[in-house]
SEVEX-486537 format. One record per atom (N, C-alpha, C): x, y, z; residue number from 1; atom name. Coordinates in steps of 0.2 Angstrom, whole numbers, plus 2048, in hexadecimal, padded with zeros to 3 digits. Layout:
<rs>
[[X, Y, Z], NUM, "CA"]
...
</rs>
This chain:
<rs>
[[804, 7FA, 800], 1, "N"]
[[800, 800, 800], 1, "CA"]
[[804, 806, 800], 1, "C"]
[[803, 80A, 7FD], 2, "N"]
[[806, 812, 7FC], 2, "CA"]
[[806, 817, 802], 2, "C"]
[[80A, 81A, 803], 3, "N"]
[[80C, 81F, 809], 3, "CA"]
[[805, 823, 807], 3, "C"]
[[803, 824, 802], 4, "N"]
[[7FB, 82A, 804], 4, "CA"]
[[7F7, 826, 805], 4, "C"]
[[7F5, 81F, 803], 5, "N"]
[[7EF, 81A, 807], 5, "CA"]
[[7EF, 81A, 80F], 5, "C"]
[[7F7, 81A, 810], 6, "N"]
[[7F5, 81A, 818], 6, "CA"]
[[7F4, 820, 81A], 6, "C"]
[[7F6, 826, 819], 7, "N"]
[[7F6, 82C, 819], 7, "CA"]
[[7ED, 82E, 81A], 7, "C"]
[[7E8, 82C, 814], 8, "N"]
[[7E1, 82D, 813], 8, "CA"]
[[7DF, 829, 818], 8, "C"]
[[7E1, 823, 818], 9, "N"]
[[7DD, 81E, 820], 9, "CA"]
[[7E1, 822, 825], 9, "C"]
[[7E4, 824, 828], 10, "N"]
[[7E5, 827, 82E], 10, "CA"]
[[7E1, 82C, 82D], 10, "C"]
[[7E3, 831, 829], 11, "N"]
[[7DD, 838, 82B], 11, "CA"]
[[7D6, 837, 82A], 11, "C"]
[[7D3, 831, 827], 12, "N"]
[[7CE, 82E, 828], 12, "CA"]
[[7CB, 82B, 82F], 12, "C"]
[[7D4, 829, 833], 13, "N"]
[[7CF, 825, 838], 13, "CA"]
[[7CF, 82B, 83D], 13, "C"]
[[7D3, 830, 83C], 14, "N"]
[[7D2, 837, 842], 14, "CA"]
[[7CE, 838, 841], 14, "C"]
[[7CC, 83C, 83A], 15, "N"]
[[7C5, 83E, 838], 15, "CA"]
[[7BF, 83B, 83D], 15, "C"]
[[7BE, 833, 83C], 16, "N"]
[[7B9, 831, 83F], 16, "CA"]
[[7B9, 832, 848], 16, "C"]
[[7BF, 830, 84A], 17, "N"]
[[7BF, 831, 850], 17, "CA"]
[[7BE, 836, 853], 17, "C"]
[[7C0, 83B, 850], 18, "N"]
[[7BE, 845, 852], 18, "CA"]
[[7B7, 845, 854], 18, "C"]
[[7B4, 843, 84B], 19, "N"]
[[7AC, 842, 84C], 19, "CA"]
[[7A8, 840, 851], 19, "C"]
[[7AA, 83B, 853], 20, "N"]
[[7A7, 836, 859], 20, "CA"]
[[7A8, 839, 85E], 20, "C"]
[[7AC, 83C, 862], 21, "N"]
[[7AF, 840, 867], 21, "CA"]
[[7AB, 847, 868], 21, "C"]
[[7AA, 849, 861], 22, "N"]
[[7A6, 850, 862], 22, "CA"]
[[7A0, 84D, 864], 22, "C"]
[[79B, 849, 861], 23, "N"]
[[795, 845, 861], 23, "CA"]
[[796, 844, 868], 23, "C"]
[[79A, 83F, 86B], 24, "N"]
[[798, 83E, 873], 24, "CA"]
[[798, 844, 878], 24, "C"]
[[79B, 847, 875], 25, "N"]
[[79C, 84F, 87A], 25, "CA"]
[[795, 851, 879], 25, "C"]
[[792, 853, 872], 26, "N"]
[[78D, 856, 874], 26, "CA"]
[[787, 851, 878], 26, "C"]
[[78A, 84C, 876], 27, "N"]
[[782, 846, 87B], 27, "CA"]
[[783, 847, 880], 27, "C"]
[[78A, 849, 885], 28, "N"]
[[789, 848, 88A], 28, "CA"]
[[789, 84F, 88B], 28, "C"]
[[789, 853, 887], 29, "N"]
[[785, 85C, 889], 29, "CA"]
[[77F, 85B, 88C], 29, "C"]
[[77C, 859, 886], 30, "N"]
[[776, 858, 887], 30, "CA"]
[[771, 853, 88C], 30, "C"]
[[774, 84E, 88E], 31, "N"]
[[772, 84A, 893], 31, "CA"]
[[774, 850, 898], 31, "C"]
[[779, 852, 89A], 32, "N"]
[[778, 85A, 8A0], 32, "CA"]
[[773, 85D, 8A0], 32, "C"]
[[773, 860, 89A], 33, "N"]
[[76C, 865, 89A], 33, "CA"]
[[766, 863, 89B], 33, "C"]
[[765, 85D, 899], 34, "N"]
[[75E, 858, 89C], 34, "CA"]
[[75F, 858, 8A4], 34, "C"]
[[764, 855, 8A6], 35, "N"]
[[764, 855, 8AD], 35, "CA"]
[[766, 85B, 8B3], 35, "C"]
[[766, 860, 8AF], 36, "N"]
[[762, 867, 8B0], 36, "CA"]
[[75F, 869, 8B0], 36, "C"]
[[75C, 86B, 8A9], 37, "N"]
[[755, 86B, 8AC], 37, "CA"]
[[74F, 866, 8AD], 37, "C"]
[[74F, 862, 8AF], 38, "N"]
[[74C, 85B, 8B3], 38, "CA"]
[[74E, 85F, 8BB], 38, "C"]
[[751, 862, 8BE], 39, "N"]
[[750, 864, 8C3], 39, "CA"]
[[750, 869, 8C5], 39, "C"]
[[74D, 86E, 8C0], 40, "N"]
[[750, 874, 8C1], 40, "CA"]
[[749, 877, 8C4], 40, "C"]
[[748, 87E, 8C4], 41, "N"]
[[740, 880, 8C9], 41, "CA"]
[[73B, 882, 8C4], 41, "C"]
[[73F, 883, 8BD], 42, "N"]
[[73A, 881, 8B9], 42, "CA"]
[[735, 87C, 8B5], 42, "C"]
[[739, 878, 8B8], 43, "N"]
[[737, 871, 8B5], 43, "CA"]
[[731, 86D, 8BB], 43, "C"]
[[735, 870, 8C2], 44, "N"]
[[72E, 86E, 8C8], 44, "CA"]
[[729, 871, 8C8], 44, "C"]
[[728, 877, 8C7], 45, "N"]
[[724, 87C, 8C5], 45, "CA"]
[[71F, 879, 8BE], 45, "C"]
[[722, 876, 8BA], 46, "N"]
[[71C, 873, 8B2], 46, "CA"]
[[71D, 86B, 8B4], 46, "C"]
[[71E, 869, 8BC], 47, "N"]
[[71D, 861, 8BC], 47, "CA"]
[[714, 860, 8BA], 47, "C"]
[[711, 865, 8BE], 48, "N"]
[[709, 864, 8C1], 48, "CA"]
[[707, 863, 8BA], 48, "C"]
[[708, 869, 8B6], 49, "N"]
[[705, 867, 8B1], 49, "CA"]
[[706, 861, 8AA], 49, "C"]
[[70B, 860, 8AB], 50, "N"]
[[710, 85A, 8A8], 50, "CA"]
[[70A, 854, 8AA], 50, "C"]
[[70B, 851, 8B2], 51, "N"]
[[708, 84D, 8B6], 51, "CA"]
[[6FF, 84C, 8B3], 51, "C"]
[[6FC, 852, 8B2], 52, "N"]
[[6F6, 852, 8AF], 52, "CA"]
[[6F5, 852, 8A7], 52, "C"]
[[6FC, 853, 8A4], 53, "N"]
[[6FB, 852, 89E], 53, "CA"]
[[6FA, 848, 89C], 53, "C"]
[[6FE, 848, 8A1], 54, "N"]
[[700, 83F, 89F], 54, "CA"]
[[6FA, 83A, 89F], 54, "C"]
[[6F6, 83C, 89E], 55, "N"]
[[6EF, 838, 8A3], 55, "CA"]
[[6E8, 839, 8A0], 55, "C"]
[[6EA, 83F, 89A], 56, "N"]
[[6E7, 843, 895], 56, "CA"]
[[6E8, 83E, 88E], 56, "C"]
[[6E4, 841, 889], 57, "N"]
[[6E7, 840, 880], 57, "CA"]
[[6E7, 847, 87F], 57, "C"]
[[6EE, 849, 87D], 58, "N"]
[[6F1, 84E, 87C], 58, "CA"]
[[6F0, 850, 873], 58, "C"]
[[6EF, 855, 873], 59, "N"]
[[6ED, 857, 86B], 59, "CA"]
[[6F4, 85C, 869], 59, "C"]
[[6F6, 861, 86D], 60, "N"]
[[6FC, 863, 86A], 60, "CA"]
[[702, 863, 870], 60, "C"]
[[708, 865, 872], 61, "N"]
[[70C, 866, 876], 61, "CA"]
[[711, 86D, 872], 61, "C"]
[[710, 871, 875], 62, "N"]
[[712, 877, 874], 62, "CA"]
[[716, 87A, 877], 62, "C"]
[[71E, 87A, 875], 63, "N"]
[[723, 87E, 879], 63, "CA"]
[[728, 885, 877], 63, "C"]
[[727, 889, 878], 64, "N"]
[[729, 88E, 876], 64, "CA"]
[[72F, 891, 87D], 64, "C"]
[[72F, 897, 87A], 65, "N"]
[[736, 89A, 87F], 65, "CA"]
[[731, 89D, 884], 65, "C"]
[[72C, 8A1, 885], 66, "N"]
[[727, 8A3, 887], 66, "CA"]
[[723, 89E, 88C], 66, "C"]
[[721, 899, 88B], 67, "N"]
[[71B, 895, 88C], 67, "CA"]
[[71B, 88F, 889], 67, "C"]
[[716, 889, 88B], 68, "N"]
[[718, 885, 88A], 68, "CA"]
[[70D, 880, 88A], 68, "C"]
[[70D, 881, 885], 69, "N"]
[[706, 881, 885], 69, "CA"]
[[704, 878, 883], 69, "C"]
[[6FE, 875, 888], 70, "N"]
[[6FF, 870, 887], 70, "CA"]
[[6F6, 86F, 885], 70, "C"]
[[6F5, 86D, 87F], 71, "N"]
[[6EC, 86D, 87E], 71, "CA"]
[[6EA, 864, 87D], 71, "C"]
[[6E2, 862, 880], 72, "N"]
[[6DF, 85C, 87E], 72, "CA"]
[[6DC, 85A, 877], 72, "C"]
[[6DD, 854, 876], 73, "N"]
[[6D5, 852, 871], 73, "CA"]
[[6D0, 855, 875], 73, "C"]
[[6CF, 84F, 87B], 74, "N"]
[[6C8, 84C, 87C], 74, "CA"]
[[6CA, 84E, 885], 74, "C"]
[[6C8, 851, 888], 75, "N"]
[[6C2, 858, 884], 75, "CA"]
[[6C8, 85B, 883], 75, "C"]
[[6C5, 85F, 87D], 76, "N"]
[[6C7, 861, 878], 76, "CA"]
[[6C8, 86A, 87B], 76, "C"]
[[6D0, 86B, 87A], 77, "N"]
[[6CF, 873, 87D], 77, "CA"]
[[6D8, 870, 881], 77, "C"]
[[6DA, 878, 885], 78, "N"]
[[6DD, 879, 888], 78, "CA"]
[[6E0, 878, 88F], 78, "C"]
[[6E4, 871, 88F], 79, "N"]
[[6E4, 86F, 896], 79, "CA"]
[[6E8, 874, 898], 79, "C"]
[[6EF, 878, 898], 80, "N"]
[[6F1, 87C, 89C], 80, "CA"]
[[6F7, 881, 895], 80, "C"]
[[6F8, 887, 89A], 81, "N"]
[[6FC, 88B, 896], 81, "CA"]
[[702, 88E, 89E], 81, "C"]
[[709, 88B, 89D], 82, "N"]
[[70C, 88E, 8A1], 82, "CA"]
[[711, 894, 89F], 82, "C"]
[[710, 89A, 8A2], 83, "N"]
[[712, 8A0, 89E], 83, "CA"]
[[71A, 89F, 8A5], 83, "C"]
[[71C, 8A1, 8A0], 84, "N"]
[[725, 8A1, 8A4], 84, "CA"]
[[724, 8A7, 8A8], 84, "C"]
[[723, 8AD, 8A5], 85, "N"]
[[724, 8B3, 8A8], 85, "CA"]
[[71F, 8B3, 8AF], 85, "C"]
[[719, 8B0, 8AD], 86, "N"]
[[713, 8B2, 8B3], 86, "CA"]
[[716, 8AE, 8B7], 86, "C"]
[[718, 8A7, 8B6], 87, "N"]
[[71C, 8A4, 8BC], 87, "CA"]
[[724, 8A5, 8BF], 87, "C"]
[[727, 8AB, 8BE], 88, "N"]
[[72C, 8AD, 8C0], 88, "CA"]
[[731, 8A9, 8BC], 88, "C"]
[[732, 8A9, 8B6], 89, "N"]
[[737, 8A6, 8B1], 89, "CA"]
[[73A, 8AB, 8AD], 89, "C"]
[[73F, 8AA, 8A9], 90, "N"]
[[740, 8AD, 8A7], 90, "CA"]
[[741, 8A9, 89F], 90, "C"]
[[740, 8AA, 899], 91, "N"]
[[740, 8A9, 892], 91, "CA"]
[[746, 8A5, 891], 91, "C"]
[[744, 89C, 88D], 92, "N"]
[[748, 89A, 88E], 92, "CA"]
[[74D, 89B, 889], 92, "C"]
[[753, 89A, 889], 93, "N"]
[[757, 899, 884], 93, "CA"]
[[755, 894, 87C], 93, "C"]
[[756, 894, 877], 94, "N"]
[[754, 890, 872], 94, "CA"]
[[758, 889, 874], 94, "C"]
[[75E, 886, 876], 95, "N"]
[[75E, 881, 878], 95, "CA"]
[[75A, 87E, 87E], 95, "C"]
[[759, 883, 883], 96, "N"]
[[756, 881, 887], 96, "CA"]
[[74D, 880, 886], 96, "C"]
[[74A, 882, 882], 97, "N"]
[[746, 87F, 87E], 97, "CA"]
[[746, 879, 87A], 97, "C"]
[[74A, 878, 877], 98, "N"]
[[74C, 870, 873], 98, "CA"]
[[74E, 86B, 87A], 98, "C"]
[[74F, 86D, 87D], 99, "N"]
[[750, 86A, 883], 99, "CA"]
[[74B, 866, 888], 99, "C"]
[[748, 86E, 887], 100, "N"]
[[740, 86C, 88B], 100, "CA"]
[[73B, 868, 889], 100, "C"]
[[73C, 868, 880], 101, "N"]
[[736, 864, 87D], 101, "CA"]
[[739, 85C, 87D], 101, "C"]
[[741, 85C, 87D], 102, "N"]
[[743, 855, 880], 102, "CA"]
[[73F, 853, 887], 102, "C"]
[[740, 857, 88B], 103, "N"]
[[73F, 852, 894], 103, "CA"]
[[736, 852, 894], 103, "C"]
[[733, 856, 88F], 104, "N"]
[[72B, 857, 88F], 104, "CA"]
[[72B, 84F, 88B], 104, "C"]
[[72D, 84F, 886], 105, "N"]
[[72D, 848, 882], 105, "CA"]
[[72F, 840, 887], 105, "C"]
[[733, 842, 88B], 106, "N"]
[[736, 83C, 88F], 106, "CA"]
[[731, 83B, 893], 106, "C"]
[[72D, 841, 89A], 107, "N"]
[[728, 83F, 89D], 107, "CA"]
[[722, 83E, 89C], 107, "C"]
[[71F, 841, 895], 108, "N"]
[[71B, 83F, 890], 108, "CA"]
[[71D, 83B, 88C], 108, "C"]
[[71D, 832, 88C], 109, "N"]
[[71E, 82F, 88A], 109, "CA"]
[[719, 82D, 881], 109, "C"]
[[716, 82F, 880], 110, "N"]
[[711, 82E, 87B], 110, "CA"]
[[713, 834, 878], 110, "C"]
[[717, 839, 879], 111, "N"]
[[719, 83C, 873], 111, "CA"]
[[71F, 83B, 86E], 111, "C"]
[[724, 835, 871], 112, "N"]
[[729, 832, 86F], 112, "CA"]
[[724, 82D, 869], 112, "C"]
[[721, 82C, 869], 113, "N"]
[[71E, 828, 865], 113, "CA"]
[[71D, 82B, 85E], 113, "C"]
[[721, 82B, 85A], 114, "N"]
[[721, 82C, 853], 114, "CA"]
[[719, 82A, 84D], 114, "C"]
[[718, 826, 850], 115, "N"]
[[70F, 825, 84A], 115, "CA"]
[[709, 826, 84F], 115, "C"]
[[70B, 82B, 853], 116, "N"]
[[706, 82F, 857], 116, "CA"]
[[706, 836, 858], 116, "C"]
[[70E, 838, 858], 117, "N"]
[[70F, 840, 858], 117, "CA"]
[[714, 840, 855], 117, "C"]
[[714, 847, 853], 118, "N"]
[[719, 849, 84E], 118, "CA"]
[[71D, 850, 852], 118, "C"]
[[722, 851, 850], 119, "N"]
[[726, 855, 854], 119, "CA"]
[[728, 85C, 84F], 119, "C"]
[[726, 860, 84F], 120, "N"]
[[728, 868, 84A], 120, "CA"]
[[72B, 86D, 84E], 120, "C"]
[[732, 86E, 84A], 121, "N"]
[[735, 873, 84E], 121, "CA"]
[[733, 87B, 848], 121, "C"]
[[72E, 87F, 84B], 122, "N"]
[[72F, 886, 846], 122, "CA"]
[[72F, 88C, 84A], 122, "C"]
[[72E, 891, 847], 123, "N"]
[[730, 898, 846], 123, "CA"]
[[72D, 89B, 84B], 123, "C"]
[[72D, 89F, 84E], 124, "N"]
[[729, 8A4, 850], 124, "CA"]
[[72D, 8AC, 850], 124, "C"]
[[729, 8AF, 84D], 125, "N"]
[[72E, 8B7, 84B], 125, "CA"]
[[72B, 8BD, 850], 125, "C"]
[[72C, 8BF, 855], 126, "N"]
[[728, 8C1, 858], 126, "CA"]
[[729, 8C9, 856], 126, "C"]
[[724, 8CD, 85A], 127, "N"]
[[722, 8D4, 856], 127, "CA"]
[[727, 8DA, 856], 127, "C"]
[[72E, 8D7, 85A], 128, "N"]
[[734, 8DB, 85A], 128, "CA"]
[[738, 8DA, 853], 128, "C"]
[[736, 8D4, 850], 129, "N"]
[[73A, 8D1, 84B], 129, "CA"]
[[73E, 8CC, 84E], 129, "C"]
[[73D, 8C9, 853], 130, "N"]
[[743, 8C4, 855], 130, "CA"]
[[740, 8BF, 854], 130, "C"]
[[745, 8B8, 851], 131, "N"]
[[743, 8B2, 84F], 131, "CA"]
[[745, 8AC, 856], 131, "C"]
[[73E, 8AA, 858], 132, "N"]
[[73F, 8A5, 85D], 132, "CA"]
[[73F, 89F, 858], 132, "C"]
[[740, 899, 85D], 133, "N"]
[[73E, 892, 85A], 133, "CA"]
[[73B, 890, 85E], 133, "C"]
[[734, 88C, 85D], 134, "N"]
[[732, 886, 864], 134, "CA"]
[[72E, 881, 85E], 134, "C"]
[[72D, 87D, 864], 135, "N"]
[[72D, 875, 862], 135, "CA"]
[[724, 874, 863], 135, "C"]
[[722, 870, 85E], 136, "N"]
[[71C, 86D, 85E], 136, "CA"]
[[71A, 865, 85E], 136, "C"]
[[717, 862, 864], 137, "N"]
[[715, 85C, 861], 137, "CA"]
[[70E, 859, 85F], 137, "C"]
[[70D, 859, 85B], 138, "N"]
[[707, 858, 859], 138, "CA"]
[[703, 850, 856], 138, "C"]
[[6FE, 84F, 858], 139, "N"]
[[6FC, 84B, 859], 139, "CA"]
[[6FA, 847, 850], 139, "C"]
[[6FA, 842, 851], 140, "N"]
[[6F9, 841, 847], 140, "CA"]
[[6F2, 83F, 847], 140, "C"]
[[6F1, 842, 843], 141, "N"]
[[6E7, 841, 841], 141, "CA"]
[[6E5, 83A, 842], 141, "C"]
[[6EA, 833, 83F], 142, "N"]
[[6E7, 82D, 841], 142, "CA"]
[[6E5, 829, 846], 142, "C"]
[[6EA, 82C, 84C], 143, "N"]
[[6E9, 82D, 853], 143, "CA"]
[[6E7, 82E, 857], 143, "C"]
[[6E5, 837, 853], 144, "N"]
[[6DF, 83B, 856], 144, "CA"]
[[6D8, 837, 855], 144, "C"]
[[6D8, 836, 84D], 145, "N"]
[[6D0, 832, 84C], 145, "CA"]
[[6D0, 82D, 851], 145, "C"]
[[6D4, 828, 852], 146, "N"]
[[6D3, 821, 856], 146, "CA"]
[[6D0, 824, 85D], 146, "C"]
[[6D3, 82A, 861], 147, "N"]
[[6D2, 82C, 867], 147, "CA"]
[[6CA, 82F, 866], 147, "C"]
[[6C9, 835, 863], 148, "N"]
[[6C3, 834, 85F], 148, "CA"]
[[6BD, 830, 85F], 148, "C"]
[[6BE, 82B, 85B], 149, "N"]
[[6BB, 825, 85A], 149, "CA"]
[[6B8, 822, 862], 149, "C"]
[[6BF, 820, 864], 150, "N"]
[[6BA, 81D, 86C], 150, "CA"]
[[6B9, 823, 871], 150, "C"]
[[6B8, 828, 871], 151, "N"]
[[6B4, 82C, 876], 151, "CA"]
[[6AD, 82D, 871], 151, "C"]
[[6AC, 82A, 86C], 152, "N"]
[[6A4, 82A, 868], 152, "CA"]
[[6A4, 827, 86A], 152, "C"]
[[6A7, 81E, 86B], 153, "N"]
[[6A3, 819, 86E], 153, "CA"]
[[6A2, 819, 873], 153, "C"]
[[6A6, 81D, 878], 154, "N"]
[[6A6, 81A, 880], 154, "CA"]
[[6A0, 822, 882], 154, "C"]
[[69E, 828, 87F], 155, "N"]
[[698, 82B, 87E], 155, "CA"]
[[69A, 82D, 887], 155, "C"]
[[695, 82F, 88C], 156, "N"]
[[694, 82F, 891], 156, "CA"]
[[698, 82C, 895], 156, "C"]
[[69B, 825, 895], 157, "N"]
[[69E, 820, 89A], 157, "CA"]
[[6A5, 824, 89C], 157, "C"]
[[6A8, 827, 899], 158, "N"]
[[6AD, 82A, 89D], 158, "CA"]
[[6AE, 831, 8A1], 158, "C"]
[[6AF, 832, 8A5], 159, "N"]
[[6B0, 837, 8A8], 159, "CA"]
[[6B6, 83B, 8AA], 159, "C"]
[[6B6, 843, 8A9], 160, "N"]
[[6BD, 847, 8A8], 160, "CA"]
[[6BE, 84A, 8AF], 160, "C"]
</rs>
């Protein structure tokens, strides 16, 4: 084999190694930041509502840097809206948001679930001109129609 063939497989196998190394760095950033805000006074603060969403059929899950809006199917309407500022917070960071819809996702188990919710991260441009991001989950119509479907059949027999 030629001095440049070894030459390309060495800087190949740094190359991959570098990469890997970056990649666990950031997981283990990010396992941090979960295990931060998982105990943070923000996070005890939207347990309650969290705890009452879980026991629900959730129609959207709504996270923003502002607020954090969590709405029903059945009944149909909004089960809670936690404004950051009204509870003495202060506007999260845009990672801190991606963050947040993570540990919402982990104790919300039903929203990990891929052929039931869907997860959209978009825009919000707010009236200063500044571009936020937050996270949507939203529920998938074949899902919603099944949920649907058996509150016609069970009619009266359950109660909210």
């Amino acid at each position: 084999m030629p001095f440049s063939a070894y030459f390309v497989l060495f800087a190949a196998l740094i190359a991959a190694f570098s990469l890997w190394m970056s990649w666990r760095r950031e997981r283990q950033k990010e396992f941090y930041r979960i295990d931060n805000l998982r105990v943070s006074r923000l996070y005890r603060d939207l347990q309650p509502l969290i705890h009452r969403a879980s026991s629900r059929d959730l129609d959207q899950v709504r996270i923003e840097r502002d607020r954090i809006t969590i709405t029903t199917v059945f009944p149909p309407g909004t089960l809670g809206i936690y404004e950051l500022r009204q509870a003495g917070h202060y506007k999260m960071s845009r990672i801190r948001t991606r963050v947040m819809a993570e540990l919402i996702a982990e104790d919300l188990m039903i929203l990990q679930d891929r052929g039931k919710y869907t997860l959209k991260r978009y825009r919000v441009i707010r009236p200063n001109g500044t571009v936020d991001y937050a996270y949507l989950y939203t529920i998938r119509t074949r899902y919603k129609d099944s949920i649907m479907a058996i509150h016609e059949r069970l009619g009266d027999r359950i109660r909210y």
